[in-house]
LOZADREN-596603 format. One record per residue: residue number from 1; residue in three letters; x, y, z of N, C-alpha, C, O in turn. Coordinates in Angstrom, 1 decimal. Example, Ala and Ser with C-alpha at 12.3 -4.5 7.8 and 13.67 -1.06 7.14 Angstrom:
<nodes>
<node n="1" res="Ala" n_u="13.2" n_v="-5.7" n_w="7.8" ca_u="12.3" ca_v="-4.5" ca_w="7.8" c_u="13.2" c_v="-3.3" c_w="7.8" o_u="14.2" o_v="-3.3" o_w="8.5"/>
<node n="2" res="Ser" n_u="12.8" n_v="-2.2" n_w="7.1" ca_u="13.7" ca_v="-1.1" ca_w="7.1" c_u="12.9" c_v="0.0" c_w="7.9" o_u="13.4" o_v="1.1" o_w="8.0"/>
</nodes>
This chain:
<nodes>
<node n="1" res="Unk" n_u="-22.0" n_v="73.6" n_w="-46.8" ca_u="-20.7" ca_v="72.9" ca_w="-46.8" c_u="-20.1" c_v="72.8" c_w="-45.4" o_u="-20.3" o_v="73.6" o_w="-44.5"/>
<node n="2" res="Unk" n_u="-19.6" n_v="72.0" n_w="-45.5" ca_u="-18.9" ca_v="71.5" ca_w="-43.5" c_u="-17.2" c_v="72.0" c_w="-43.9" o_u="-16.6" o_v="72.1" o_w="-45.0"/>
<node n="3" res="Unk" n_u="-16.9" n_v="72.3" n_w="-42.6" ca_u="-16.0" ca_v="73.1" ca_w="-42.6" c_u="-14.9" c_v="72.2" c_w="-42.4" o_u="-14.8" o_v="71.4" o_w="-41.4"/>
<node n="4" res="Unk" n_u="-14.0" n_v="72.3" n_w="-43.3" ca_u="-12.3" ca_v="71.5" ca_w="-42.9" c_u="-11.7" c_v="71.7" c_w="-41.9" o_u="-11.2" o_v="72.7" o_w="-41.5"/>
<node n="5" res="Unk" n_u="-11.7" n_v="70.7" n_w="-41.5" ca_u="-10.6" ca_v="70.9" ca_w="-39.9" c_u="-9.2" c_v="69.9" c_w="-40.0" o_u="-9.3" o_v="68.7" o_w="-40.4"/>
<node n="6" res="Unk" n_u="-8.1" n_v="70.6" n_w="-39.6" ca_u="-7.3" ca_v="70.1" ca_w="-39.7" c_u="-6.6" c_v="70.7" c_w="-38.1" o_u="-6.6" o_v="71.9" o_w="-37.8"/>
<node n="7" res="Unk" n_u="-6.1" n_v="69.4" n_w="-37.2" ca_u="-5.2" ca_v="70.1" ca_w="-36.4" c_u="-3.9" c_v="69.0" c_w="-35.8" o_u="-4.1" o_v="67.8" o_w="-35.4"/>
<node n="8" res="Unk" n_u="-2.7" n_v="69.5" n_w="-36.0" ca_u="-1.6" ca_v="68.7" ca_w="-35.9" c_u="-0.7" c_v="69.0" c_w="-35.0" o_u="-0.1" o_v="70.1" o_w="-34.8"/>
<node n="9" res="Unk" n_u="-0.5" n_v="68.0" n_w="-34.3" ca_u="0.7" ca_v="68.6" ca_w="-33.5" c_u="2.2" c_v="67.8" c_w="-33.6" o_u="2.0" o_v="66.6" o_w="-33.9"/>
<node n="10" res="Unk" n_u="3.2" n_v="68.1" n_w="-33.5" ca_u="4.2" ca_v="67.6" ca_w="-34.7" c_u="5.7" c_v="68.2" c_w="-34.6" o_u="5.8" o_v="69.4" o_w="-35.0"/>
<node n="11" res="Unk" n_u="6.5" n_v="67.8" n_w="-34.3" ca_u="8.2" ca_v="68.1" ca_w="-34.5" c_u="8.7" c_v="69.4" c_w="-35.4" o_u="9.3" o_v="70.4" o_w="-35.2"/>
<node n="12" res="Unk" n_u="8.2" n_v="68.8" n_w="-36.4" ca_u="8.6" ca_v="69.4" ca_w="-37.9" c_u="8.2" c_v="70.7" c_w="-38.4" o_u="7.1" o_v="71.1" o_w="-38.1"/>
<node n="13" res="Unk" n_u="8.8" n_v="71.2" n_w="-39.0" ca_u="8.8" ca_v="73.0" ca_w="-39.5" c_u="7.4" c_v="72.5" c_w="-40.0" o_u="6.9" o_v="71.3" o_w="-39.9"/>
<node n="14" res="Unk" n_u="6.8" n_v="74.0" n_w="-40.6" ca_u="5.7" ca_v="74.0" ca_w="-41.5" c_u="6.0" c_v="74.8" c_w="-41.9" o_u="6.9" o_v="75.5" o_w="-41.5"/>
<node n="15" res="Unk" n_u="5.3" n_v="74.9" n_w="-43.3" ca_u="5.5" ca_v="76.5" ca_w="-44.1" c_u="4.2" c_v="77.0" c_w="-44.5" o_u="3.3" o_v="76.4" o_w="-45.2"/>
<node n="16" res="Unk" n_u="4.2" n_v="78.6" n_w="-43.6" ca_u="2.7" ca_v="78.8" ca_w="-43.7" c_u="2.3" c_v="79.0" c_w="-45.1" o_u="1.1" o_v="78.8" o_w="-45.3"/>
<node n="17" res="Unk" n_u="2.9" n_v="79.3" n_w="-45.9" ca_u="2.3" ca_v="79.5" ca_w="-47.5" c_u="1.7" c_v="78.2" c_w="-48.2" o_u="0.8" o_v="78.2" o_w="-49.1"/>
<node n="18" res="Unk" n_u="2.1" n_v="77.2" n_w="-47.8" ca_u="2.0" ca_v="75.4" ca_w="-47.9" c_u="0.2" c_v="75.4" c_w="-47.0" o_u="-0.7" o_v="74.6" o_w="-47.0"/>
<node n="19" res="Unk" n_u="0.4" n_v="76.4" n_w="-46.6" ca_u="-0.4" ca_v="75.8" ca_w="-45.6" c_u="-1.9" c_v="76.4" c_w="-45.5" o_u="-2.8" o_v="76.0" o_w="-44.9"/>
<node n="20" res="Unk" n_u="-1.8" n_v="77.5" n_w="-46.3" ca_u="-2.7" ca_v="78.5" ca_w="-46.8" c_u="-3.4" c_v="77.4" c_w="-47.8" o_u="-4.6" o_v="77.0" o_w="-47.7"/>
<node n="21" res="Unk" n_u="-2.2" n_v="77.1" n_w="-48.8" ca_u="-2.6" ca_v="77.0" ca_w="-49.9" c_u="-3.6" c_v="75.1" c_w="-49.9" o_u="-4.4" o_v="74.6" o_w="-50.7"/>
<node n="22" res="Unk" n_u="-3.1" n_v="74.7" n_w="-49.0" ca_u="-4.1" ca_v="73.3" ca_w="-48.6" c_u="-5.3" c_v="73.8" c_w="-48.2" o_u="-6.3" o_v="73.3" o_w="-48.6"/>
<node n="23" res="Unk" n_u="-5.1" n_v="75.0" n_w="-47.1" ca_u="-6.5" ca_v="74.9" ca_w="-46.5" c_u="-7.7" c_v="75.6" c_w="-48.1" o_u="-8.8" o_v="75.2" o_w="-48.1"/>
<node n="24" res="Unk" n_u="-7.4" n_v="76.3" n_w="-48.9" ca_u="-7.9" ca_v="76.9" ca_w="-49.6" c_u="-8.1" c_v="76.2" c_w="-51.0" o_u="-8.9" o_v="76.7" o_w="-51.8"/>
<node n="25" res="Unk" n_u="-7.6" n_v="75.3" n_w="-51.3" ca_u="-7.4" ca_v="74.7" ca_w="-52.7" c_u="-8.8" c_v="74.3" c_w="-52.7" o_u="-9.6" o_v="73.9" o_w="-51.9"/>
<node n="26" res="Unk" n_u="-8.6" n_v="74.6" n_w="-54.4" ca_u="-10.5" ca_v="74.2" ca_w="-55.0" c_u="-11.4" c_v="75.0" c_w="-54.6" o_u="-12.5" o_v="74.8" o_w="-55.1"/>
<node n="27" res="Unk" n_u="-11.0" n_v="76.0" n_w="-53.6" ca_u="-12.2" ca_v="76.8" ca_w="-53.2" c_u="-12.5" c_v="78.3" c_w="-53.8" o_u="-11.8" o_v="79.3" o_w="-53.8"/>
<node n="28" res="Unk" n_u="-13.3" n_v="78.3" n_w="-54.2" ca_u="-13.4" ca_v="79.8" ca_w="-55.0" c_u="-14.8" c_v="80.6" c_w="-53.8" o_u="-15.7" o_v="81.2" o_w="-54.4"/>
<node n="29" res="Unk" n_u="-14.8" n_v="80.6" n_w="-52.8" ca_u="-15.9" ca_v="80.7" ca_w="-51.8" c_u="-15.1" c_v="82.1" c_w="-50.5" o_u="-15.6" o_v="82.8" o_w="-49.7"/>
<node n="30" res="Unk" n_u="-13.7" n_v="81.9" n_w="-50.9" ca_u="-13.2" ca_v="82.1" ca_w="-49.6" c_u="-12.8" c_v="83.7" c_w="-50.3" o_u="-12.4" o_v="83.9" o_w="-51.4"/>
<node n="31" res="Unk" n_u="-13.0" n_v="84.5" n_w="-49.2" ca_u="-12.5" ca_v="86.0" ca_w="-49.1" c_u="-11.1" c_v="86.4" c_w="-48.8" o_u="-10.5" o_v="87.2" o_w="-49.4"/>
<node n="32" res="Unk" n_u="-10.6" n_v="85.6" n_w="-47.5" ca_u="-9.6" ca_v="85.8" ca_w="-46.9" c_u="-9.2" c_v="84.8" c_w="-46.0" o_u="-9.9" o_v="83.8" o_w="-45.8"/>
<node n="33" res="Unk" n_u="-7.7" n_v="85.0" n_w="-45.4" ca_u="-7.5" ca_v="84.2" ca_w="-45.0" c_u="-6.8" c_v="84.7" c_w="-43.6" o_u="-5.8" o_v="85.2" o_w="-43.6"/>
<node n="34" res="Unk" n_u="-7.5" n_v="84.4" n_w="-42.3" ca_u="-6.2" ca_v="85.1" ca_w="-41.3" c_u="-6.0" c_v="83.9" c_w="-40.3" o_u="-6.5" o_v="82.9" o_w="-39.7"/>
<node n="35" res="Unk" n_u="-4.6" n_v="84.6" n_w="-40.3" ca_u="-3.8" ca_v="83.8" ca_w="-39.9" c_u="-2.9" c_v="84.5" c_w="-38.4" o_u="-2.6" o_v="85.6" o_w="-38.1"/>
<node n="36" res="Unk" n_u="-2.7" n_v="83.3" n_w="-37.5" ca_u="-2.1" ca_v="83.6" ca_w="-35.8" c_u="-1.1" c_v="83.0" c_w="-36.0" o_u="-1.3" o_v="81.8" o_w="-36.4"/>
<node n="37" res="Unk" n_u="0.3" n_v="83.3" n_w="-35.9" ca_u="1.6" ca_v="82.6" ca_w="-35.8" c_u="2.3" c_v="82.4" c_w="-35.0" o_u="3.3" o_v="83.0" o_w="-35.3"/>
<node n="38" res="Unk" n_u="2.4" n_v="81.9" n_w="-34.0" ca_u="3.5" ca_v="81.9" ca_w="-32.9" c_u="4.7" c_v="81.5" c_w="-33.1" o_u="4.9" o_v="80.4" o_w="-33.5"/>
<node n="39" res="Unk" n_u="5.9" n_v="82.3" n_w="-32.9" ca_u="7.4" ca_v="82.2" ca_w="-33.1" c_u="8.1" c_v="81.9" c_w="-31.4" o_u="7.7" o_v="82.2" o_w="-30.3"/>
<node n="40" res="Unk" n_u="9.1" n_v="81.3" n_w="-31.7" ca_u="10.3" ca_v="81.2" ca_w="-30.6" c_u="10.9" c_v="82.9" c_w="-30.4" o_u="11.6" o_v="83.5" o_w="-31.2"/>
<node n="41" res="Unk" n_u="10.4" n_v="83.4" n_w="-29.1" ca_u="11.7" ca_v="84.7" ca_w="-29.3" c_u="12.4" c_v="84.4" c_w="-28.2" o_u="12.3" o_v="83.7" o_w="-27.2"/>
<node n="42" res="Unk" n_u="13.4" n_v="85.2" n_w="-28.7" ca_u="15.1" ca_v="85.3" ca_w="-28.0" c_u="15.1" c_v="86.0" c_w="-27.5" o_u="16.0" o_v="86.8" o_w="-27.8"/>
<node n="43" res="Unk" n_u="14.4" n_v="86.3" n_w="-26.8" ca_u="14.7" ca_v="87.4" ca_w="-25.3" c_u="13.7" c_v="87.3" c_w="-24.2" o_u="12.5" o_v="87.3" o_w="-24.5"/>
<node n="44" res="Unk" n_u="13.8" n_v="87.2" n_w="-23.1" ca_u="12.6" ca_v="87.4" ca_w="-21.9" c_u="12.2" c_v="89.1" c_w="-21.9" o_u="12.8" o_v="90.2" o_w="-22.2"/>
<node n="45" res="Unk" n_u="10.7" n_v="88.6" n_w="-21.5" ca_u="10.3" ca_v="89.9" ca_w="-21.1" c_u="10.2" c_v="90.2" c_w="-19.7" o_u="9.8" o_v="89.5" o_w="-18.8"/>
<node n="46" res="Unk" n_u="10.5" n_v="91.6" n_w="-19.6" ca_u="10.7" ca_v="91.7" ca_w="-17.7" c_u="8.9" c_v="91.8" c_w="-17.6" o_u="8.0" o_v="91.8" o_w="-18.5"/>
<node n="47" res="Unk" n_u="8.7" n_v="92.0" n_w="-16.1" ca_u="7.4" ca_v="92.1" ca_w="-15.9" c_u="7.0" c_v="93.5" c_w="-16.6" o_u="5.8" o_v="93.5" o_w="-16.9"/>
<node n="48" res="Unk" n_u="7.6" n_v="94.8" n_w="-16.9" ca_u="6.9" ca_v="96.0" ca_w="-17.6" c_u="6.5" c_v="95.7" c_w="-19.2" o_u="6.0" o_v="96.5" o_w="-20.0"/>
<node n="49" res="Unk" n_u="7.1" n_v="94.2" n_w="-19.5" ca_u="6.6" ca_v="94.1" ca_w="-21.1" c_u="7.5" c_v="94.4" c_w="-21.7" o_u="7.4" o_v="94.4" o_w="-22.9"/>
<node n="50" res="Unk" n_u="8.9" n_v="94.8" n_w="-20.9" ca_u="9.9" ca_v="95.6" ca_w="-22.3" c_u="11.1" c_v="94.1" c_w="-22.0" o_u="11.1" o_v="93.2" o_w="-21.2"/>
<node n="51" res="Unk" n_u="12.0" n_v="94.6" n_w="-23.3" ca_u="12.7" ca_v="93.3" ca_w="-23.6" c_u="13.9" c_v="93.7" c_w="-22.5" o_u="14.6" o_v="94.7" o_w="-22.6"/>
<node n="52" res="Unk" n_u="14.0" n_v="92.8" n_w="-21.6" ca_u="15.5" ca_v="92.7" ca_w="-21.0" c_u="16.9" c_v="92.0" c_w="-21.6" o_u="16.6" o_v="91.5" o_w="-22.7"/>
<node n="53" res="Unk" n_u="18.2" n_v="91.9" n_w="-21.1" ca_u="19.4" ca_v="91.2" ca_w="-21.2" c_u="19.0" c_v="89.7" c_w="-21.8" o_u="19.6" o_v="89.2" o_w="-22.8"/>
<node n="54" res="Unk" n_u="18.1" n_v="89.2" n_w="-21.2" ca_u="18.3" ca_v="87.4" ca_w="-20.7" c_u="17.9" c_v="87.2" c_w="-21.7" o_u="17.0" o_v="87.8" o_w="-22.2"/>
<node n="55" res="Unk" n_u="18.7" n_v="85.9" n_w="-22.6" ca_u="18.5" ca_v="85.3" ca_w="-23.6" c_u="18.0" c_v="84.3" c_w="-23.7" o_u="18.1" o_v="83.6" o_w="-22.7"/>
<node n="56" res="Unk" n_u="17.3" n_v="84.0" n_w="-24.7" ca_u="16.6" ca_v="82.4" ca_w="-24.6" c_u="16.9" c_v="81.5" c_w="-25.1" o_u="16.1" o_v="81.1" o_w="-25.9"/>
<node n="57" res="Unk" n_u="18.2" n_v="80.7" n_w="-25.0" ca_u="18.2" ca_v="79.8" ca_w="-26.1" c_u="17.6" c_v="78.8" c_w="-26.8" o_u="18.0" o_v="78.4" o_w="-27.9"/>
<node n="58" res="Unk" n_u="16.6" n_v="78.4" n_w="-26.1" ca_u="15.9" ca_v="77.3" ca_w="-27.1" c_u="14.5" c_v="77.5" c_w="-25.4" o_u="14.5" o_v="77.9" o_w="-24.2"/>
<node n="59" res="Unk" n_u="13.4" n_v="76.9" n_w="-26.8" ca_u="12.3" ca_v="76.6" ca_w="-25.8" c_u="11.7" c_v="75.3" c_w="-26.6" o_u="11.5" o_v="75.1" o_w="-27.8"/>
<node n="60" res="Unk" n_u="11.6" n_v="74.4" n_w="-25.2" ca_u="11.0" ca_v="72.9" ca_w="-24.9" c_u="9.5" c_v="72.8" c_w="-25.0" o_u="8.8" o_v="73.4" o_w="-24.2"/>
<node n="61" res="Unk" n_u="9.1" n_v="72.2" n_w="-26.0" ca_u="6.9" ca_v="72.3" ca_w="-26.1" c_u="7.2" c_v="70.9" c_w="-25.6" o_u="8.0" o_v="70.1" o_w="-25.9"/>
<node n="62" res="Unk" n_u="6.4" n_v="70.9" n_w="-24.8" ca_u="5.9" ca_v="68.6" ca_w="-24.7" c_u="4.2" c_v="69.0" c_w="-24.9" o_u="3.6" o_v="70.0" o_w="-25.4"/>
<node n="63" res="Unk" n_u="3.8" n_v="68.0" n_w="-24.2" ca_u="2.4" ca_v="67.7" ca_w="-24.7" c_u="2.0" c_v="66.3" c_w="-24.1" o_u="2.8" o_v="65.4" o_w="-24.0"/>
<node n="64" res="Unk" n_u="0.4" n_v="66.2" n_w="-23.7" ca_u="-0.1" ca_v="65.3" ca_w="-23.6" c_u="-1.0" c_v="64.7" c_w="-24.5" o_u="-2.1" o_v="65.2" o_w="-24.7"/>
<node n="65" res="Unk" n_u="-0.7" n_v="63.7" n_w="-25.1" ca_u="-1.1" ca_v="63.2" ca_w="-26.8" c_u="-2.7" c_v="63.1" c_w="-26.4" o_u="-2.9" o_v="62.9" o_w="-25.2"/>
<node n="66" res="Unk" n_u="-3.5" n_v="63.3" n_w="-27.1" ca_u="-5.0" ca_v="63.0" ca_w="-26.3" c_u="-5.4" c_v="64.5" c_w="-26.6" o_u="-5.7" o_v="65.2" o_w="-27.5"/>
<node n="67" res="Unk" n_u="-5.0" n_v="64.4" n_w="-24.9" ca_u="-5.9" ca_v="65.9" ca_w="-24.1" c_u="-5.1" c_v="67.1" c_w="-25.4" o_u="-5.9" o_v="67.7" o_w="-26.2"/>
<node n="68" res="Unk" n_u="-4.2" n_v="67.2" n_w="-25.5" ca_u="-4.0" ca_v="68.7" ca_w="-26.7" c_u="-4.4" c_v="68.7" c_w="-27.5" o_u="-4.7" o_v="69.8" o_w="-27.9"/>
<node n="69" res="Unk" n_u="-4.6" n_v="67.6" n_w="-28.3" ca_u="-5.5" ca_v="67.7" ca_w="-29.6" c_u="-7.1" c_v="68.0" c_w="-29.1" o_u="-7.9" o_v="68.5" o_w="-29.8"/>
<node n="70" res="Unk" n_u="-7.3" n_v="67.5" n_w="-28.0" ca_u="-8.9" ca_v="67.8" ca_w="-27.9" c_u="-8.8" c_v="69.2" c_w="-27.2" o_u="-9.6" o_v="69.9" o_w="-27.8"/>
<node n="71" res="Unk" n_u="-8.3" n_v="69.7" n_w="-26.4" ca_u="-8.1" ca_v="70.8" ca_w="-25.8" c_u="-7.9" c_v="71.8" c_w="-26.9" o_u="-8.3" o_v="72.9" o_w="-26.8"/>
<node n="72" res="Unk" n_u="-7.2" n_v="71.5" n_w="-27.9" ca_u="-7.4" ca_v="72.3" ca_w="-29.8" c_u="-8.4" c_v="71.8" c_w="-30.3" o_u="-8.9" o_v="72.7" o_w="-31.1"/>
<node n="73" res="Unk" n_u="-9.1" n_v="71.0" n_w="-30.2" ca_u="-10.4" ca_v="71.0" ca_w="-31.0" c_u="-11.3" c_v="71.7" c_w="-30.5" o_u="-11.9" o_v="72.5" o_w="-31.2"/>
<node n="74" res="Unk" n_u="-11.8" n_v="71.5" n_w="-29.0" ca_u="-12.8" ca_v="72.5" ca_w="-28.0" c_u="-12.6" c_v="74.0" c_w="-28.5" o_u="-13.6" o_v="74.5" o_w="-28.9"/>
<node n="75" res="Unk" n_u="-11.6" n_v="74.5" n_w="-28.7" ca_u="-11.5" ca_v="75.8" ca_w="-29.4" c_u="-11.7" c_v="75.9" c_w="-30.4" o_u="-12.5" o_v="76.8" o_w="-30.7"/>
<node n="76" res="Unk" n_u="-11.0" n_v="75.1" n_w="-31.9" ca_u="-11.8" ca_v="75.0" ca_w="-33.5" c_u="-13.7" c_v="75.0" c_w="-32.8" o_u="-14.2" o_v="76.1" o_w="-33.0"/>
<node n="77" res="Unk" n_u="-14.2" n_v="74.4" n_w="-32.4" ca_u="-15.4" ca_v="73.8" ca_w="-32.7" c_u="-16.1" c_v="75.5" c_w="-31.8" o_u="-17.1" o_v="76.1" o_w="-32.3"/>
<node n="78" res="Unk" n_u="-15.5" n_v="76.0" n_w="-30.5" ca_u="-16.1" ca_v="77.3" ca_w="-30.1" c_u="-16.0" c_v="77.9" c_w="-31.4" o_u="-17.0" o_v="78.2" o_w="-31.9"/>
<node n="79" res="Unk" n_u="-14.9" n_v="78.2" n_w="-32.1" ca_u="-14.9" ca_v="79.3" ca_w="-33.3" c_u="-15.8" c_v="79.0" c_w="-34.5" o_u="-16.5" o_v="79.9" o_w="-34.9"/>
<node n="80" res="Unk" n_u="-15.8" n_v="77.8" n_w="-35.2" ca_u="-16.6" ca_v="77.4" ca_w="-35.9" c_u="-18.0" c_v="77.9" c_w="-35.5" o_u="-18.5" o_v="78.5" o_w="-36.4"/>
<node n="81" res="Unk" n_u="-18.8" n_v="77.7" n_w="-34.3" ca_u="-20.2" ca_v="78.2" ca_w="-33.9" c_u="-20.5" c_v="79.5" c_w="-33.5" o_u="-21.6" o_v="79.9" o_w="-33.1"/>
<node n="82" res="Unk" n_u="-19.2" n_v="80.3" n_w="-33.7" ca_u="-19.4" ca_v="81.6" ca_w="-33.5" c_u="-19.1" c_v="82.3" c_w="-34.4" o_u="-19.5" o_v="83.5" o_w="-34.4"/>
<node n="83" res="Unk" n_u="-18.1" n_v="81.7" n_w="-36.0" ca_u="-18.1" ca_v="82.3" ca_w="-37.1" c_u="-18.4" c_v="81.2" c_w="-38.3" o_u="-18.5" o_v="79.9" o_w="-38.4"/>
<node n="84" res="Unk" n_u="-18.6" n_v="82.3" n_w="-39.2" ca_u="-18.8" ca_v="80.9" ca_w="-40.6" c_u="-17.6" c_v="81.0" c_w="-41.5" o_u="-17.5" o_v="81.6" o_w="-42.6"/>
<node n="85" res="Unk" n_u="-16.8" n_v="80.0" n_w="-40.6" ca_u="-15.5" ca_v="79.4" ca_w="-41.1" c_u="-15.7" c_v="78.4" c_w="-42.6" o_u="-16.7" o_v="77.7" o_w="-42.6"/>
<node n="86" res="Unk" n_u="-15.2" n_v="78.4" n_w="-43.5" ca_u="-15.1" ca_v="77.5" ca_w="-44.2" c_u="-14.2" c_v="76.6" c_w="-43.9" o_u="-14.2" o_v="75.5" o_w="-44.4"/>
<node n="87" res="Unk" n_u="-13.4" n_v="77.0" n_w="-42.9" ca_u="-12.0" ca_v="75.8" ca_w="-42.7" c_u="-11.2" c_v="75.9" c_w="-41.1" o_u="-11.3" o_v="76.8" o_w="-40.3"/>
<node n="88" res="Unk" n_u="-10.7" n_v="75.1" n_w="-41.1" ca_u="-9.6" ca_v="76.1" ca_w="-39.9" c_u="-8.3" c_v="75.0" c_w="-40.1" o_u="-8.5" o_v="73.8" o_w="-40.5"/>
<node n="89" res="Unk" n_u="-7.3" n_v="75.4" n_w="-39.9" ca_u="-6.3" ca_v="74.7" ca_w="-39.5" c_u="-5.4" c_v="74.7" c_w="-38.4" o_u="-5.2" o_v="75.9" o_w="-38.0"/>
<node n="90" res="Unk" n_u="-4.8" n_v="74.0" n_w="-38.0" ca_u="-3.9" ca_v="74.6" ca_w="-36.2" c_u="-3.1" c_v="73.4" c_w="-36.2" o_u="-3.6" o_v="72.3" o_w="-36.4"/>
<node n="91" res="Unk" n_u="-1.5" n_v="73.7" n_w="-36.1" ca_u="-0.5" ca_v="73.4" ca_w="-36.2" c_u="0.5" c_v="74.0" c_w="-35.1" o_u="1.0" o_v="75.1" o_w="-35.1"/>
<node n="92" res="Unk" n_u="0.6" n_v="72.8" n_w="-34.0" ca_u="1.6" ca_v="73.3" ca_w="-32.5" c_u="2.1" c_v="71.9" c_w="-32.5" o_u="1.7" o_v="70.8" o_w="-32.4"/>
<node n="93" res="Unk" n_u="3.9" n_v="73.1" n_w="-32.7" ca_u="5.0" ca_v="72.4" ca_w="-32.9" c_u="5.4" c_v="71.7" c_w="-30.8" o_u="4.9" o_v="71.9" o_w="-29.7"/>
<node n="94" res="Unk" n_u="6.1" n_v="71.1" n_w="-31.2" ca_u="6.6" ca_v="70.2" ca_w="-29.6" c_u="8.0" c_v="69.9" c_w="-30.1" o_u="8.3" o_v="69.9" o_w="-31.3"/>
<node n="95" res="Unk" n_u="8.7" n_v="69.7" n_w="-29.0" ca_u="9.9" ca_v="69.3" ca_w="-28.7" c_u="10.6" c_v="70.9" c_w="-28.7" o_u="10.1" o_v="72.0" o_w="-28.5"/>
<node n="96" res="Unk" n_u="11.9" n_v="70.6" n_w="-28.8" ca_u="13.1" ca_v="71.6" ca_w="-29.1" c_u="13.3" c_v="72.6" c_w="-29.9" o_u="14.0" o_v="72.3" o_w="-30.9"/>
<node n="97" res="Unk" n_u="12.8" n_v="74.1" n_w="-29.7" ca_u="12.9" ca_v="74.8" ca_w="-30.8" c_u="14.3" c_v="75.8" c_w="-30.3" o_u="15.0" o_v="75.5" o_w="-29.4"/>
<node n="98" res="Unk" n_u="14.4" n_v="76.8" n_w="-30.9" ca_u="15.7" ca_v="77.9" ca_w="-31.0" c_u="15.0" c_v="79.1" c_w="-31.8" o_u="14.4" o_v="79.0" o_w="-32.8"/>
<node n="99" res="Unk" n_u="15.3" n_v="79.8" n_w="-31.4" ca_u="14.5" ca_v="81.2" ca_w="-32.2" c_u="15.0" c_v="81.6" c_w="-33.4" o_u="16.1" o_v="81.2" o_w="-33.3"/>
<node n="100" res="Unk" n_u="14.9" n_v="81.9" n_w="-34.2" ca_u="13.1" ca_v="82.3" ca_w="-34.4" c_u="12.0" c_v="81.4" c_w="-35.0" o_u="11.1" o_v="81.6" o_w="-35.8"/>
<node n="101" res="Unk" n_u="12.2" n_v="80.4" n_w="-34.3" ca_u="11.6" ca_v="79.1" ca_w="-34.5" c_u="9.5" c_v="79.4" c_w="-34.8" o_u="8.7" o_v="80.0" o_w="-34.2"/>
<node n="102" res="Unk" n_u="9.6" n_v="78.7" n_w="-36.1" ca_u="7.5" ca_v="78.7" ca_w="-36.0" c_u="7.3" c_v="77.9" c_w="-34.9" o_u="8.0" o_v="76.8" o_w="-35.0"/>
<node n="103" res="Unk" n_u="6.5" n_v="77.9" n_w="-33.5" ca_u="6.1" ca_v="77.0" ca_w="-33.3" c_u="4.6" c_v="77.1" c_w="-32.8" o_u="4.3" o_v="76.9" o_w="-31.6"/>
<node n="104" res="Unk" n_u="3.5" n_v="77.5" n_w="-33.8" ca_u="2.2" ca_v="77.8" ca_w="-33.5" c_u="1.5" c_v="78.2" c_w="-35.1" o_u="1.7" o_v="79.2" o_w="-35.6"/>
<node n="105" res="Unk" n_u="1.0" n_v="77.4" n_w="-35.5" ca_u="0.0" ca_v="78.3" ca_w="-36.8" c_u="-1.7" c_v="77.6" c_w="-36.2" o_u="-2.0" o_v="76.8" o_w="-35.3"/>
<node n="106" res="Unk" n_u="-2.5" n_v="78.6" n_w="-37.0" ca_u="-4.0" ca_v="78.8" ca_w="-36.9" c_u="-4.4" c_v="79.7" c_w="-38.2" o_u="-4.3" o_v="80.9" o_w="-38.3"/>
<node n="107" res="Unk" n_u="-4.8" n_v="78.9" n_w="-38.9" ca_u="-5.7" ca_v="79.5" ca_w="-40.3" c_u="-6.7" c_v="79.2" c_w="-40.6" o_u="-7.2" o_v="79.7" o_w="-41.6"/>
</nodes>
């Protein structure tokens, strides 16, 4: 079976349980499911890694329409030939977020 690929890039929330549950429907094949999240955080980190003062109020994604989706697919298609994925999905938000904003899924 060929593996589902989905990759979007897109304004709008997502909900990763929504999102599980597309990549997995109909499938009785699948063991698990893991998942990478990237959130908006509200704080800088100094260069030792620990959280300082400085706040973040919002962080700006842009994007070059084209090259990011293929620049996300070059990566699905390395993972796919290195594991036996049944699926993958990848979801990187753009524009204007505010913490604790989703702005990154991979399942």
């Amino acid at each position: 079976m060929t593996a589902s690929v989905t990759i979007r890039i897109q304004e709008a929330d997502f909900d990763i349980a929504h999102e599980i549950a597309a990549l997995t429907q109909g499938r009785t094949d699948i063991g698990a499911v893991v998942t990478f999240s990237g959130i908006c955080r509200g704080q800088q980190a100094d260069p030792d890694n620990h959280q300082s003062d400085d706040a973040i109020a919002a962080l700006t994604l842009e994007h070059y329409p084209g090259m990011a989706e293929a620049e996300i697919d070059r990566h699905v298609v390395e993972a796919l030939s290195r594991w036996p994925l049944t699926g993958v999905s990848v979801i990187h938000r753009v524009g204007p977020h505010h913490p604790p904003a989703k702005i990154l899924l991979w399942c």
